[in-house]
C-alpha distance (Angstrom), angle and dihedral (degrees) to the residues before:
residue distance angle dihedral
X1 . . .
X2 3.63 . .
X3 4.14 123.5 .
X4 3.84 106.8 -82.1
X5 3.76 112.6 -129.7
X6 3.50 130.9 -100.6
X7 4.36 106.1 -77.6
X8 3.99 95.2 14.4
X9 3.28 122.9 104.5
X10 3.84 138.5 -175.4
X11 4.36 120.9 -135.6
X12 3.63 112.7 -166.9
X13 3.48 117.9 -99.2
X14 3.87 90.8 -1.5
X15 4.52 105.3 71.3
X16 3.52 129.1 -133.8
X17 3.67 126.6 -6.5
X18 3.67 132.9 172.2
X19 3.77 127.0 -160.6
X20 3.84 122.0 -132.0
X21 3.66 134.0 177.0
X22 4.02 109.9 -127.7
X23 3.73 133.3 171.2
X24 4.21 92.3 -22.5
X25 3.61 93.1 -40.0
X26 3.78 149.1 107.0
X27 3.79 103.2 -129.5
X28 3.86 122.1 177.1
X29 3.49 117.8 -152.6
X30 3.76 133.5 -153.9
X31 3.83 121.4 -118.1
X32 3.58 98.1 177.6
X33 4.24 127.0 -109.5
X34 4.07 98.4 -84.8
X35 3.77 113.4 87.9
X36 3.32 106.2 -139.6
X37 3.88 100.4 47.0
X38 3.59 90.0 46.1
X39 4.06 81.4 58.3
X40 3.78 91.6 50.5
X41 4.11 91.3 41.5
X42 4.18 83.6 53.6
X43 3.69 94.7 44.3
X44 3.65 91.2 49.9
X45 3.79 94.4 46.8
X46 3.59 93.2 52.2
X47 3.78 95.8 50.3
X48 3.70 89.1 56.5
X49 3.69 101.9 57.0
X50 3.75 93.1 45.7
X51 3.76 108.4 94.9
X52 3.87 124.4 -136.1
X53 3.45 108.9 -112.0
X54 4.02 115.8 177.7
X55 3.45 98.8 -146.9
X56 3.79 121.9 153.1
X57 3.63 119.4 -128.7
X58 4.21 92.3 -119.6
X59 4.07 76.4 50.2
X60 3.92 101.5 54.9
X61 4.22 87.9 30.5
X62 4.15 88.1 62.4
X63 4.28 88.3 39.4
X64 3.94 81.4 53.6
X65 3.55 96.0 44.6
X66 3.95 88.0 50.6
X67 3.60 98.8 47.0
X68 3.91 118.3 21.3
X69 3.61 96.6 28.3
X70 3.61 104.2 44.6
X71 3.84 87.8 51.1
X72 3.79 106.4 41.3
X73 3.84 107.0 32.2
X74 4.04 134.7 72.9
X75 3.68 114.0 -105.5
X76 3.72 88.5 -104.2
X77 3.77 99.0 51.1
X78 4.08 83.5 48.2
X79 3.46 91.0 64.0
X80 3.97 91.1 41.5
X81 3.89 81.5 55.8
X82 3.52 101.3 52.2
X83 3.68 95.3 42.6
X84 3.72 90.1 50.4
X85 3.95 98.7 53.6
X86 4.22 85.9 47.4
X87 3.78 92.1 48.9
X88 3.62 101.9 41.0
X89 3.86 121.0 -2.8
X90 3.48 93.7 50.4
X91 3.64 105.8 45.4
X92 4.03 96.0 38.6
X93 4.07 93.6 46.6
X94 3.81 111.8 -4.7
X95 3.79 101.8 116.7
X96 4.32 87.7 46.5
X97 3.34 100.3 104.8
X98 4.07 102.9 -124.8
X99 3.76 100.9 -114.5
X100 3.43 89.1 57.6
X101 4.04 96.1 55.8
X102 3.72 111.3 106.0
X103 3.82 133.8 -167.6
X104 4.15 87.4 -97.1
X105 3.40 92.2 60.8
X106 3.54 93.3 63.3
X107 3.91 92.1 47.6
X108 3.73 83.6 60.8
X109 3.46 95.1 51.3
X110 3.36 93.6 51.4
X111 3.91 92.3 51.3
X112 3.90 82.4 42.4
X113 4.10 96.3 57.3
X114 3.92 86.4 41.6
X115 3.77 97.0 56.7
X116 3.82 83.8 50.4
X117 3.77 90.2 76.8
X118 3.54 89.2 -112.6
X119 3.67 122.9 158.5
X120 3.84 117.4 -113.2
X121 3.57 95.4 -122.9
X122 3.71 82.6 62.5
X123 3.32 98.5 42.5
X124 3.46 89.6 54.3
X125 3.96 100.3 56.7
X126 3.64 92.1 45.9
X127 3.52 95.7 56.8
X128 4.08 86.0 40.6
X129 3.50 87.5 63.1
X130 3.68 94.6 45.3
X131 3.72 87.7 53.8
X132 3.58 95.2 50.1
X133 3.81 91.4 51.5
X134 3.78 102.6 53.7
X135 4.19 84.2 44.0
X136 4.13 85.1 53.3
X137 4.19 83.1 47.5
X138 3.88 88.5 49.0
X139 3.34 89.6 53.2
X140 3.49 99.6 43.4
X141 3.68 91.5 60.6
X142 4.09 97.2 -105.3
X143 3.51 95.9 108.3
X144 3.85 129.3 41.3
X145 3.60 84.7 -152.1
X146 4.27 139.6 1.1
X147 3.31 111.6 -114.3
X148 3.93 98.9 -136.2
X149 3.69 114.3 147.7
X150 3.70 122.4 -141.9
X151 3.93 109.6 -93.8
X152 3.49 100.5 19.2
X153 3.39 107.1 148.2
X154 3.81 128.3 53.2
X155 3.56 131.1 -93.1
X156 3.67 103.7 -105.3
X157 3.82 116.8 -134.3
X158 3.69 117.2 -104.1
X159 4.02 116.5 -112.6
X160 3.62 127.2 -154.7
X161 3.41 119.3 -102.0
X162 3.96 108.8 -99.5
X163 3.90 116.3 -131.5
């Protein structure tokens, strides 16, 4: 049986359900007893209650930087924030507006950082801030889904251990 996705759920006997929270209440809502249409019945549902917001990416980036950032990072890795979405985020894909970003675009950043001579390592947290902003959007409600790509960061090099 195959991983159920996130919000669906499967009652004995009865199919797929998923659970949504509507005018004060907890109401359950039938998705049928096939697998894959209850998939494209959830998908569906969950593009509908996400509102359209026309945010640019620079936009959402500086809301991010206000809100998620300033409360969940060390001064220092604030700052590394910051200076990463003004060196890179902004000037590859800041006037995009963010519903319109798609998992290719962040391939071509990617390829984009690594023709900058940039070290992997670097590379790597760049795009691992990247990731963890269009999550925070997800979350937030601006997205109906991140569009993070499998693989997208670097493999890191291994270090020795230190004594």
């Amino acid at each position: 049986m195959p991983k159920l996705p996130r919000g669906m759920f499967l009652r004995k006997g009865r199919g797929y359900y998923t659970r949504r929270w509507a005018n004060g209440k907890d109401c359950w809502t039938s998705l049928g007893k096939d697998f894959d249409e209850a998939c494209r019945k959830l998908r569906s549902a969950e593009r509908r209650e996400v509102p359209v917001v026309r945010l640019t990416v620079r936009e959402a980036a500086q809301k991010w930087l206000e809100s998620y950032v300033a409360t969940n990072r060390a001064p220092k890795q604030r700052v590394m924030a910051a200076q990463r979405v003004r060196d890179y985020v902004e000037p590859y894909m800041g006037y995009k507006l963010l519903s319109r970003v798609e998992k290719e675009d962040l391939r071509a950043m990617r390829l984009w950082l690594e023709k900058q001579d940039k070290k992997p390592l670097t590379v790597r947290h760049i795009l691992a801030d990247v990731k963890c902003f269009f999550r925070w959007c997800e979350d937030a409600g601006w997205l109906d889904r991140a569009p993070i790509p499998h693989r997208l960061l670097p493999k890191s090099q291994e270090r020795p251990p230190d004594r």
